[in-house]
C-alpha positions as CSV (number, residue, x, y, z in Angstrom):
1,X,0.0,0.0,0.0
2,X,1.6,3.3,-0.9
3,X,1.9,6.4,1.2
4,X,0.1,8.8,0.1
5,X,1.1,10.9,2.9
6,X,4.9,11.4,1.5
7,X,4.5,12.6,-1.7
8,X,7.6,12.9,-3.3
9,X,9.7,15.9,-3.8
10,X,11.5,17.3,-7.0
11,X,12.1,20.3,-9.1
12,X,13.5,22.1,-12.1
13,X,15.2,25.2,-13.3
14,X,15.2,27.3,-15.7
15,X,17.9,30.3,-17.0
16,X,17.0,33.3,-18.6
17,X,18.5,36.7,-18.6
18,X,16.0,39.8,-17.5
19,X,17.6,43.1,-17.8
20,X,21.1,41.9,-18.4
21,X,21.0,40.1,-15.3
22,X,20.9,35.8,-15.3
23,X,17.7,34.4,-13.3
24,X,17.2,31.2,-12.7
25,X,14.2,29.7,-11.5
26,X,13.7,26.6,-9.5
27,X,10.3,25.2,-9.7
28,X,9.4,23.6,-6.4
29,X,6.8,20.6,-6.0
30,X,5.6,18.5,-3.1
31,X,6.6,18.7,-0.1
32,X,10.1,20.4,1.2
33,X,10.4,18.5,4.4
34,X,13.2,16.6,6.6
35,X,13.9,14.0,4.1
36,X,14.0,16.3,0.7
37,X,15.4,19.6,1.9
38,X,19.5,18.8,1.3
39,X,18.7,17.8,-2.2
40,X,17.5,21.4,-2.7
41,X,20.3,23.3,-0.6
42,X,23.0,21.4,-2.6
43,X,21.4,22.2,-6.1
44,X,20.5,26.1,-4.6
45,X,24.0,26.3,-3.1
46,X,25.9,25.3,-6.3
47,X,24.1,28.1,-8.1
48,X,24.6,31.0,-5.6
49,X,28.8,32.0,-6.7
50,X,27.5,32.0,-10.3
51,X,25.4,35.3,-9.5
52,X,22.2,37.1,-10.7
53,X,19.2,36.3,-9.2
54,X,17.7,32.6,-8.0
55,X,13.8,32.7,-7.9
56,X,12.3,29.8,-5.7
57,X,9.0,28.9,-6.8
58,X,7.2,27.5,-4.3
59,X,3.3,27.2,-6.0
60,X,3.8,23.6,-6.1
61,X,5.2,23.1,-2.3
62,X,1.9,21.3,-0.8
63,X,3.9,20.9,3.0
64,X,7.1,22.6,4.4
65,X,8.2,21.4,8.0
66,X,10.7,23.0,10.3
67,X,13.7,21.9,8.2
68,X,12.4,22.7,4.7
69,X,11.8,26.3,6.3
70,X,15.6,25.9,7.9
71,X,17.2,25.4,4.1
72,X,15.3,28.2,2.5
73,X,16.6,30.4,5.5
74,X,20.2,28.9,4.9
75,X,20.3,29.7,1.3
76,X,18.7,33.2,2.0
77,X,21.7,33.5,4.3
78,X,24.3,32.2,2.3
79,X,23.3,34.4,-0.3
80,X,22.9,37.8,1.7
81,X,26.7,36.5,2.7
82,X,28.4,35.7,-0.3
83,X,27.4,38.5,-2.1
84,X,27.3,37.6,-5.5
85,X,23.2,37.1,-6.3
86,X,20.1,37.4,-4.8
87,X,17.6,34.7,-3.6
88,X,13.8,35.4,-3.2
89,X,11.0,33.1,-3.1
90,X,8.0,33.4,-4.9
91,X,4.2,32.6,-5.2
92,X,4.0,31.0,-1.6
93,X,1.2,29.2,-1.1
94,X,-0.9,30.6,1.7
95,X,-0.3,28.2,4.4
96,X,3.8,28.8,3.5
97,X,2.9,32.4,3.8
98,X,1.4,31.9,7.2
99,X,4.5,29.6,8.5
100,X,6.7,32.8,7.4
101,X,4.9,35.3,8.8
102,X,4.1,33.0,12.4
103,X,8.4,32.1,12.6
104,X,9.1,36.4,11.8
105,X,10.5,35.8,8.5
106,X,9.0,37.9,6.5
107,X,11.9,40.9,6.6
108,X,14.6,38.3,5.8
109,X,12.7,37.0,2.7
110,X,11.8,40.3,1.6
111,X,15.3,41.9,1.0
């Protein structure tokens, strides 16, 4: 009997240059949770010294627990840090909105 409990994480990217400046998009789906966060942050953390901007797309994230919430935070860091791009996340799903704005992350993910 499967699980349809753990539906199973993945995503792609796209590149594109707007304004002279390389985004990249990563298209989120299912849920970002204990077990599927580091796949992200490693694919998200590779990208970060190349530059530009890295746009999270999150429409398709049904469930994010503590840890999912702990990578996007990491990356967001990392990228504030490094210097070389910048990392926002976009179309959150309401309940995602909610988890940011209930854990006081909304400044950090709007810089």
């Amino acid at each position: 009997m499967a699980d349809t409990a753990d539906k199973s994480f993945h995503f792609e990217s796209e590149s594109t240059v707007e304004d002279d400046v390389k985004v990249t998009t990563v298209r989120c789906h299912g849920r970002l949770v204990n077990q599927t966060a580091g796949e992200l942050r490693d694919f998200v953390k590779a990208l970060i010294p190349q530059g530009g901007t890295i746009r999270l797309d999150l429409t398709d994230v049904d469930f994010m627990d503590s840890l999912g919430l702990g990578t996007l935070v990491g990356l967001k860091v990392s990228a504030i840090h490094q210097g070389y791009c910048t990392l926002e996340l976009v179309n959150l799903t309401p309940r995602i909105q909610e988890l940011v704005k209930l854990t006081s992350l909304t400044k950090l993910f709007s810089s």
